[in-house]
C-alpha positions in Angstrom: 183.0 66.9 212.8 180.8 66.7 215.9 184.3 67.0 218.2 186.0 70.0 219.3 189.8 69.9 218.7 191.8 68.7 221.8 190.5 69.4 225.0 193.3 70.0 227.0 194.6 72.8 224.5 191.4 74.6 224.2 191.2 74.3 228.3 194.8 75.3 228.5 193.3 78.7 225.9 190.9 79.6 228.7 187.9 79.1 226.4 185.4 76.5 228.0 185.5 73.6 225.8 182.2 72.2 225.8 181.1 75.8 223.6 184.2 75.8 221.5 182.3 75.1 218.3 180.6 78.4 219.6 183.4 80.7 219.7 183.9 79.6 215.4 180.7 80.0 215.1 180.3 83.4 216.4 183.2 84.4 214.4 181.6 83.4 211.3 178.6 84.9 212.1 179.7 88.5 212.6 182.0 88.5 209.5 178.6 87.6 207.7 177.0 90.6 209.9 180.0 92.6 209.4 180.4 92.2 205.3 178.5 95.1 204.6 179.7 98.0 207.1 182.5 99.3 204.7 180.0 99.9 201.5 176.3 99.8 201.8 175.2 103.6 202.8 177.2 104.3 199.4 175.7 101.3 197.9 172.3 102.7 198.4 173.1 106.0 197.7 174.2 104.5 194.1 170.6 102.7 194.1 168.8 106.8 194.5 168.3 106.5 198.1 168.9 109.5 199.7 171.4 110.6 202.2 168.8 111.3 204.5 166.9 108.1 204.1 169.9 105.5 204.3 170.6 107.6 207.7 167.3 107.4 209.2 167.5 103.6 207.8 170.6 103.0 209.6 169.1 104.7 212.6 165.9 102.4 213.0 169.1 99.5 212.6 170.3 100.7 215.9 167.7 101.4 217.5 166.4 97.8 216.7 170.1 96.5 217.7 170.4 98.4 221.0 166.5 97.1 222.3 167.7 93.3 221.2 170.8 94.0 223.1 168.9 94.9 226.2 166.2 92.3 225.7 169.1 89.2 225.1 170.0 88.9 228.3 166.4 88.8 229.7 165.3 86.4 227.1 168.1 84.3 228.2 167.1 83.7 231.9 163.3 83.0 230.5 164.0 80.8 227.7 167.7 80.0 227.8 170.6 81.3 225.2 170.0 78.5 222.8 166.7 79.5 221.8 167.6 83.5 222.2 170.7 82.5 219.7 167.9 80.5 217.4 165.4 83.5 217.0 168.5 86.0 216.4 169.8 83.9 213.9 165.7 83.5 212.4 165.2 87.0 212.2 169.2 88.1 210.7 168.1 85.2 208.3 164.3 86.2 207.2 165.0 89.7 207.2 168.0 89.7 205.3 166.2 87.8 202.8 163.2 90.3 202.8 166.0 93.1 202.1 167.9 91.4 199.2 164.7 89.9 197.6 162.4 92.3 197.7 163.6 95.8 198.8 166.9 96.3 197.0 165.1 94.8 193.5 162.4 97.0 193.8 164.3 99.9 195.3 161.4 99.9 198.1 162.3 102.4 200.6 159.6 101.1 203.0 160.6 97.3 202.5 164.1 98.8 203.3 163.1 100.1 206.5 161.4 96.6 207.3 164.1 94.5 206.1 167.1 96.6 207.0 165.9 98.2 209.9 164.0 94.9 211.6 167.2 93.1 210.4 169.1 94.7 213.6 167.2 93.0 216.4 169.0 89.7 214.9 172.7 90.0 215.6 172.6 91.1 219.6 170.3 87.9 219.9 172.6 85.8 218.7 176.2 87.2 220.1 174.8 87.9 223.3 172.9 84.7 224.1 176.4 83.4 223.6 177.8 85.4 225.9 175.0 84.7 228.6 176.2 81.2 227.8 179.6 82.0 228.4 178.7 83.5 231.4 176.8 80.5 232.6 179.4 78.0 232.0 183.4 78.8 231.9 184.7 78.9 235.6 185.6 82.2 237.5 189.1 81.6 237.2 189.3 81.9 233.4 185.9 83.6 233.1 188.0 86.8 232.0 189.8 85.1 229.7 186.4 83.0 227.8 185.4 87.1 228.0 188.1 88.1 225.8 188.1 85.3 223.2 184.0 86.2 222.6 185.1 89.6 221.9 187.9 88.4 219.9 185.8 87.0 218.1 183.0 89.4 218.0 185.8 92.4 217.0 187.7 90.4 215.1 184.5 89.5 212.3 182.4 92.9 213.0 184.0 94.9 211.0 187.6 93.7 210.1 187.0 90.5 209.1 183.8 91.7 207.4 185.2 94.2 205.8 188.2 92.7 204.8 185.8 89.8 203.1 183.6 92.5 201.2 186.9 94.2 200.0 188.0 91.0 198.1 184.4 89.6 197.0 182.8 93.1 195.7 185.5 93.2 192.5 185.1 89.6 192.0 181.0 89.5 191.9 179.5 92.8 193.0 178.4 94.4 195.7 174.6 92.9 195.0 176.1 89.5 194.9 178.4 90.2 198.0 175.3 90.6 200.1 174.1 87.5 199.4 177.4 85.4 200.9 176.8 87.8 204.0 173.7 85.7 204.2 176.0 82.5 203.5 178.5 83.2 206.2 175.5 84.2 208.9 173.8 80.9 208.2 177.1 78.7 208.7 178.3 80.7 211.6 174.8 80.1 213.3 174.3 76.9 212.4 177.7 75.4 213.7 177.0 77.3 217.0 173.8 75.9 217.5 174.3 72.1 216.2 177.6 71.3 217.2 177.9 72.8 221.1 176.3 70.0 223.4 176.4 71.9 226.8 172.9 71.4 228.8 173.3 75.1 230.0 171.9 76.7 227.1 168.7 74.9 227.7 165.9 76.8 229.6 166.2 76.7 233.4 163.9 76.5 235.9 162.5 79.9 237.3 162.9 80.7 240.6 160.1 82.2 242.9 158.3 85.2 241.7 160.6 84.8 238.5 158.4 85.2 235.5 158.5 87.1 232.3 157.4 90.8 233.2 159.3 90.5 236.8 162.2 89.2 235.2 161.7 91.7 232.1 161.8 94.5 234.7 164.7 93.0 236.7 166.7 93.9 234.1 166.1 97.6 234.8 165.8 97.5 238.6 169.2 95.6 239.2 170.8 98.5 238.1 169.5 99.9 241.8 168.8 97.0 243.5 172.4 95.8 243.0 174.3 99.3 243.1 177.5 97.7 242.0 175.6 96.2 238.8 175.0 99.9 238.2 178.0 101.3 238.4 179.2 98.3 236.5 176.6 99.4 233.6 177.9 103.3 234.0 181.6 102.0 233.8 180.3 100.3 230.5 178.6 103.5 229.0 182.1 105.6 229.7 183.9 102.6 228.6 183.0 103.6 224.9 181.3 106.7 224.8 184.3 108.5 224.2 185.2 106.3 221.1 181.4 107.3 219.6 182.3 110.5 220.9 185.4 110.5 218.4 183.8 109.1 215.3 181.9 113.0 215.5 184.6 115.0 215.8 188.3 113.4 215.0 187.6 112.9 211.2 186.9 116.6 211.0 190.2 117.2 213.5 192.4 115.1 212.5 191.9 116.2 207.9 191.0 119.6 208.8 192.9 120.8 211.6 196.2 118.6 211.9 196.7 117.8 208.3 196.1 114.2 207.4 194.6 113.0 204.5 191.2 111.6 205.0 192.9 108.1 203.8 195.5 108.7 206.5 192.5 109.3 209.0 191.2 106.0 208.3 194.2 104.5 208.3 194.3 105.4 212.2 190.7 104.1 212.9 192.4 100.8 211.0 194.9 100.9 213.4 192.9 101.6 216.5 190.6 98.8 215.9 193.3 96.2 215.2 194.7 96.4 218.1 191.9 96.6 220.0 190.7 92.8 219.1 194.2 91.4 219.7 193.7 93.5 223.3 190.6 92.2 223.6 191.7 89.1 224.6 195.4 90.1 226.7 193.4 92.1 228.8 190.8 88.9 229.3 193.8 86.9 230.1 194.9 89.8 232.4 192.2 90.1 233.8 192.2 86.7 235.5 195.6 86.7 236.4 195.7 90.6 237.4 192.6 90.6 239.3 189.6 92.0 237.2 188.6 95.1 239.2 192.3 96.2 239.1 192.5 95.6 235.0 189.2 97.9 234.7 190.5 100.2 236.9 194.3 100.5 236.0 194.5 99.4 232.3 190.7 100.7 231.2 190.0 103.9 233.2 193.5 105.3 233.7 195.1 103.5 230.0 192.0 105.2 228.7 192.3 108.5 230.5 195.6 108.9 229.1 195.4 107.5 225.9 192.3 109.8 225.1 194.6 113.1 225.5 197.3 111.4 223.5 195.5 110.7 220.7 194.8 114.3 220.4 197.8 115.7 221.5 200.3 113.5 219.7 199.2 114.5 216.5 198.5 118.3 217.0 202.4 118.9 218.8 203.7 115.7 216.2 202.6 117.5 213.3 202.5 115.7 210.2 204.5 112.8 211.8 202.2 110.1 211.4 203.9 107.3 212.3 203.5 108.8 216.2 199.9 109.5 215.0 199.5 106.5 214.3 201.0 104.8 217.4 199.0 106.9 219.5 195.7 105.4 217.9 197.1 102.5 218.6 197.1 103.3 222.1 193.9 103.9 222.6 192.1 101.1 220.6 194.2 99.0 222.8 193.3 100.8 226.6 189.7 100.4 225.2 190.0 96.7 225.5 190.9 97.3 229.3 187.2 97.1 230.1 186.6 93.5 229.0 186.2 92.2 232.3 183.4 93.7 232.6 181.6 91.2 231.3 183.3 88.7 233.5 182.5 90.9 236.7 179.3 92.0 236.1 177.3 89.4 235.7 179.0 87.9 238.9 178.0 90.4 241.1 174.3 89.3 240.3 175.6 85.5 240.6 171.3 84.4 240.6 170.2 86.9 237.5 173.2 86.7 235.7 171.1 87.2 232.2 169.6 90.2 233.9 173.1 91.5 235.1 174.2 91.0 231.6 171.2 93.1 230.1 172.3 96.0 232.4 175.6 96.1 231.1 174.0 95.7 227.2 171.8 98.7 228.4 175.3 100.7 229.2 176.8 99.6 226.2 173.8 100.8 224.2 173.6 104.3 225.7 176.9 104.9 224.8 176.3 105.3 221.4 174.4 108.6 221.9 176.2 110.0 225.4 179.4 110.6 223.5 177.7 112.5 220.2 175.7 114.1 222.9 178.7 115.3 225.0 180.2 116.7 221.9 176.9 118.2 220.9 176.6 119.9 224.2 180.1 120.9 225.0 182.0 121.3 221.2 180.9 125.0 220.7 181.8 126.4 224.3 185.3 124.1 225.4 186.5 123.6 221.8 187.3 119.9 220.9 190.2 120.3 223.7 187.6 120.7 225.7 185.5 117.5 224.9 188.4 115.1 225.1 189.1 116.7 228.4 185.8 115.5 229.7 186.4 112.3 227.6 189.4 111.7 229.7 187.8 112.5 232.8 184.7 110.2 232.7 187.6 107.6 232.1 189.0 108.7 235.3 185.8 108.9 237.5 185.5 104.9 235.6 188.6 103.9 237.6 187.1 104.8 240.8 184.0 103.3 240.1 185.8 99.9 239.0 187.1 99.9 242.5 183.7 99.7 244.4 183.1 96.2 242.0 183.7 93.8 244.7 181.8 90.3 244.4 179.2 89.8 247.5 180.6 87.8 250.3 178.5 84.6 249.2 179.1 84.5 245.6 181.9 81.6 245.3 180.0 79.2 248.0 176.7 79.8 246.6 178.5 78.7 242.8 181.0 75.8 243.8 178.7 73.4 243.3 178.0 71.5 239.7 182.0 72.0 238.8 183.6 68.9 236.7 187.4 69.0 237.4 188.2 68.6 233.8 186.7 72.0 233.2 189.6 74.0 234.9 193.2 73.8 234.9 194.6 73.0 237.8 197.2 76.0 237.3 194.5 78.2 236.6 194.4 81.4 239.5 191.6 83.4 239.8 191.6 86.7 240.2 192.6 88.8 243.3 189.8 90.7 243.3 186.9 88.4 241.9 187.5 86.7 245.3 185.4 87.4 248.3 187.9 88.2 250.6 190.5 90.9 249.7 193.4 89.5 249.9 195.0 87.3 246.7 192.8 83.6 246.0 193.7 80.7 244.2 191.1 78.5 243.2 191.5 74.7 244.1 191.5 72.1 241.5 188.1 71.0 240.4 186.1 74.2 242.0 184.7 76.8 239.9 183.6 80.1 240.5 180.7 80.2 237.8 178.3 77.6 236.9 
């Protein structure tokens, strides 16, 4: 049970063998995490939990998630991703069991916002030690690719999976019950994770000069202008789905009230959009290494996403009630979302010593997102009209694109990472990417070198 299938196929998949088990686990782990998205605010609401309470509950949740999602990638360079993927899993576990033992029996608001709330600092631990891991150990020729399968995996359990698990469980034994194998599917996704991937790189590594907890805690913060590109890496990350947080305020009330669809025909769309988006989570990892990651950002995330953002209003509104064009337009622009995943293979290159730091930054983007976009329709909705917003949706895209274009990797970043490369870890077919090379024109990287260690 201890062996990962076939090497050569899961080489030949671009996902880094010795964390294979990983990738499963994951998967598990955010279907667990992902179980309940679809039902509990009207869960709770059934339990006489206000409308205002379960929002400010699931606020504390994010806040909670967005600091862990910050802090994972620091944690990671001081203690190492194993131990950062341990305590996430700890505190999903004891908090979930605080929520479901106590706080939902008792109907303790309080306990809720403990449980609940403290619950959200578990998940970012986990997933993104793994993907500081991920980082650490596929090589740079297929490190887009390792990308994509984590957020394949990532996508593909929070919320479809989830949801879809919730959906078949809740008729069968409740929604009470069906909390409880969240709990289940956490522990099993952690566990095989965390016993069954043998790689040493997970392991705390040795700190460098001047490289302890508060300067590596505010590393994390200064790279972003220390390393300008790891900056405008991070602000490529907050336009990459601000837009899509953006959306979730305004497009339900377009889309039923304005256009004409159903509010099950809405959701239908957001079904559609996130589909594709995991199965173009991982093309545009695969892309990415063979396309040249800057150019996939650039071509297939800024200017995919600055198009597709105007389609998926404009479709509809000239369309009419011709949803199957509605529909494909959704499509569209779940899967031009997915053109940022090499970001995560790029960033954390262009700070090739503080890659956990690096990573942080672009966690930091990620999590700023999910106010920027409410806020930009906040700000703007009542003087430009929602024409107006996705207007300046589709322009932050654009000004993206350019910014993807200034991510080139420092001159010494392949030398300084050659070393410590087994031959078995990288097929020999396996091109890097034009632009994740530090010279400009097209690279192929030898047999038995990688870029990332």
């Amino acid at each position: 049970m201890t062996t990962p299938p076939p090497r050569s196929m899961i080489t030949r998949l671009g996902i880094p063998p010795t964390l294979a088990w990983g990738y499963l686990g994951l998967l598990l782990f955010m279907i667990g995490d992902g179980v309940e998205s679809g039902y509990l605010s009207p869960y709770l609401l059934d339990q006489g939990i206000s409308q205002p309470r379960v929002a400010l509950l699931f606020t504390v949740y994010g806040i909670a998630a967005a600091i862990a999602a910050w802090l994972s990638g620091v944690l990671s360079d001081l203690w190492g991703p194993r131990r950062v993927m341990w305590i996430g899993l700890g505190i999903w576990g004891v908090f979930q069991l605080l929520f479901l033992v106590l706080a939902i029996p008792m109907t303790s608001y309080p306990l809720m916002i403990l449980g609940y709330g403290l619950r959200g600092l578990g998940y970012p631990l986990f997933a993104y030690g793994f993907l500081v891991w991920v980082a650490s150990v596929a090589p740079r020729a297929r490190l887009g690719t390792a990308m994509g399968w984590f957020w394949f995996a990532f996508t593909g359990g929070l919320p479809t999976l989830g949801s879809l698990v919730a959906s078949g469980l809740i008729p069968q034994i409740g929604a009470y019950a069906t909390l409880w194998s969240a709990l289940a599917l956490v522990a099993a996704g952690g566990l095989i994770a965390l016993l069954l991937v043998r790689d040493d790189r997970g392991a705390k590594q040795p700190r460098g000069e001047g490289a302890g907890p508060l300067a590596t805690l505010l590393g994390s913060v200064t790279v972003l202008w220390r390393n300008p590109r790891v900056g405008a890496g991070s602000l490529a990350r907050v336009i990459n789905t601000a837009s899509q947080f953006g959306f979730f305020v305004i497009m339900p009330i377009h889309f039923t009230k304005t256009v004409g669809f159903s509010l099950t025909e809405w959701l239908h769309l957001l079904s559609a959009m996130f589909a594709t988006n995991i199965f173009a989570n991982l093309l545009f990892g695969v892309v990415g290494d063979r396309f040249g990651w800057r150019r996939t950002i650039a071509w297939f995330g800024g200017i995919g996403c600055t198009v597709s953002t105007l389609l998926l209003f404009y479709v509809p509104n000239a369309a009419g009630d011709n949803f199957p064009l509605a529909l494909l337009a959704a499509a569209f622009y779940g899967a031009t979302l997915a053109g940022y995943v090499p970001l995560s293979a790029l960033v954390p290159s262009l700070e090739p010593r503080h890659k956990g730091q690096a990573l942080s930054a672009l966690n930091l983007g990620a999590g700023a997102s999910t106010f920027v976009g409410p806020a930009v329709v906040a700000v703007f909705v009542g003087p430009l009209g929602v024409a107006g917003v996705v207007w300046i949706f589709a322009g932050m895209h654009a000004v993206s694109a350019v910014l993807a274009l200034f991510l080139k990797l420092p001159d010494d970043a392949g030398a300084a990472e050659a070393a410590d490369v087994s031959p078995a870890d990288v097929s020999p077919d396996a091109a890097a990417p034009a632009d994740a090379s530090p010279d400009p024109a097209p690279a192929t990287a030898p047999a038995g070198v990688k870029g990332l260690t």
